[in-house]
N, C-alpha and C positions, 0 to 999 in steps of 0.2 A: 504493500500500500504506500509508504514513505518513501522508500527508494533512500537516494541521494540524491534529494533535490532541496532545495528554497522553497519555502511554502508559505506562504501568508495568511493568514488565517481573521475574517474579519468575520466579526458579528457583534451582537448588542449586549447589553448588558443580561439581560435576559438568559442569551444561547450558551450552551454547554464548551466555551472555548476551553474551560481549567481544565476540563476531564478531557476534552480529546488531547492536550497536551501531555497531561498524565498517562494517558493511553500511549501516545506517541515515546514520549519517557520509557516504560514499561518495555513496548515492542523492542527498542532500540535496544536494552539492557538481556534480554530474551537472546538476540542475536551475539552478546557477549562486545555489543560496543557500549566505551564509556560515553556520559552522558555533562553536561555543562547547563544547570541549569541559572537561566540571568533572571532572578526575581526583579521586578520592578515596582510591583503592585503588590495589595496583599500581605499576609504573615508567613513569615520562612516554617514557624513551628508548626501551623493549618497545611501549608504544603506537604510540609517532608510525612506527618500524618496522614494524610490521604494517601503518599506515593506508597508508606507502608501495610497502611489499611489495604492496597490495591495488589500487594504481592510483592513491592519491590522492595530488595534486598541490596540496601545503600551500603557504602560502604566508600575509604578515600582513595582505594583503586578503580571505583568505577563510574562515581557519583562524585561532582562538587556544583554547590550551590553557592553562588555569589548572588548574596543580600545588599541592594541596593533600596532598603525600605529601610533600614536599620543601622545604627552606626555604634549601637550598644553592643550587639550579640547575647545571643542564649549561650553560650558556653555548652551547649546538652549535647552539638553535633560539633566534630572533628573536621566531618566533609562542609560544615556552612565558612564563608570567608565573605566579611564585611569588608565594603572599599575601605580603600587609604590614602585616598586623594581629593582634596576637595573637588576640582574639578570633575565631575560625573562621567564625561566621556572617556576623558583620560584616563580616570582609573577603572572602569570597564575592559577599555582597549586592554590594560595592562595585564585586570585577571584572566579576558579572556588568553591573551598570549600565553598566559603562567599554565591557564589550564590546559592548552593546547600542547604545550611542550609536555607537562607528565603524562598526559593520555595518548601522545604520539600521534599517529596515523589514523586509529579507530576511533572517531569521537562525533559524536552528534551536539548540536545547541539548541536548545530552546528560547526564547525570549517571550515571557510574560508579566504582564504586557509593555507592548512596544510605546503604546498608549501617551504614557509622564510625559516620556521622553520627547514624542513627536510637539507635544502641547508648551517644553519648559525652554525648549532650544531651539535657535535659526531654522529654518529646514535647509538654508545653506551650506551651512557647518553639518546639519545632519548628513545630509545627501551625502559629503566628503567622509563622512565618519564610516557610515555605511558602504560606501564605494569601497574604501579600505579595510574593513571588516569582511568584506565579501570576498575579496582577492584571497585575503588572507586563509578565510575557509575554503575558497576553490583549492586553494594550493595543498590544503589539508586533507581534503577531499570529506570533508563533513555535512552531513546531512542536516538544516535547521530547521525550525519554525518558528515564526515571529508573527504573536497573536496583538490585535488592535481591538480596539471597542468603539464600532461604529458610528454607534450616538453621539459620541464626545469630539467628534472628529469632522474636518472638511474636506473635502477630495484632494485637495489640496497637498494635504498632509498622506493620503497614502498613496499619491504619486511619490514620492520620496521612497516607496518601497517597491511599489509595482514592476518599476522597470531594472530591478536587481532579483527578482527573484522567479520561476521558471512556473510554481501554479499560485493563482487568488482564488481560495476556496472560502467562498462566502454563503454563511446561515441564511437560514430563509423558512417561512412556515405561512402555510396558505389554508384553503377549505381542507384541503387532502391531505394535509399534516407539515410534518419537519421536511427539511430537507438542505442539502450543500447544493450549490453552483459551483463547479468547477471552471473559472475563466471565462464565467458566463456562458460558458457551452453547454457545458454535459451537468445534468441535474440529477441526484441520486437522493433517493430518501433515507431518512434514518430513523430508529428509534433509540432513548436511551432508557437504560436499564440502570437505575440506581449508578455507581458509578462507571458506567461503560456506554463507549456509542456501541452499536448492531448499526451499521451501514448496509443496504440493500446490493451495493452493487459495489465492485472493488476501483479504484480510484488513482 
């Protein structure tokens, strides 16, 4: 389903983004690649309890989580790493690098949500941020997702991601239920099951 690709991931506040991203987490961990995940949103301690409520087995060879909602820390996890840079991109840029170098070649990223970030900074400086973040993961060969919250958002702002990443899988629910747009093409329905999607058709 995931592949190695760039995924975008848009929907409302409403739509199941945290679970398919858990979901995507999970898969990726299954396959024995390590995982990066960028909090942006949210509680790091609500996260890492779902990812284990859902089967995953963290751990700081396979799992690190960089909290960017927090600059205290819980001390409970080994694998969480609060920035250390005021500047927010910058020290993003840094943990992703750090994370990239211990997990080598096999490493996927998540980013939830892309959201803050798109709303607190230029989208000129973004676009450049993300241009170089993206190289950096092509040359890696990492597989991400970078989840947005549509309602908060102008198009504006996820042009700044569209054109860096290869699917925009966006929520949608009509008379006849849930369902993803894939690039606006291909529509597939889904159902969710407590914490999991059941997708109709593979993607």
């Amino acid at each position: 389903m995931y592949g190695r690709n760039a995924v975008l991931i848009v929907g409302t506040s409403r739509d199941p983004k945290d679970v398919l991203v858990r979901q995507f987490i999970i898969e990726q961990m299954k396959k024995g690649t390590s995982v990066l995940y960028v909090l942006l949103q949210g509680h790091a301690d609500h996260a890492i309890s779902a990812l284990i409520g859902q089967g995953a087995n963290l751990s700081e060879k396979n799992f690190r989580l960089i909290d960017c909602t927090s600059k205290n820390g819980t001390g409970k996890h080994p694998f969480v790493h609060q920035l250390d840079d005021d500047n927010e991109l910058v020290a993003i840029n840094a943990a992703l690098t750090d994370a990239l170098r211990a997990f080598g070649d096999n490493a996927a990223v998540a980013f939830d949500a892309v959201t803050p970030l798109l709303l607190r900074h230029r989208l000129s400086l973004l676009r450049k941020f993300f241009e170089l973040m993206t190289l950096k993961l092509n040359v890696a060969g990492a597989s991400r997702f970078f989840l947005v919250d549509s309602d908060k958002l102008l198009q504006k702002h996820l042009d700044v991601l569209t054109g860096l990443t290869d699917k925009t899988v966006m929520f949608g629910r009509d008379k006849s239920g849930t369902f993803i747009m894939i690039n606006n093409e291909q529509r597939i329905g889904y159902r969710q099951h407590h914490d999991a999607i059941e997708f109709q058709d593979e993607w």
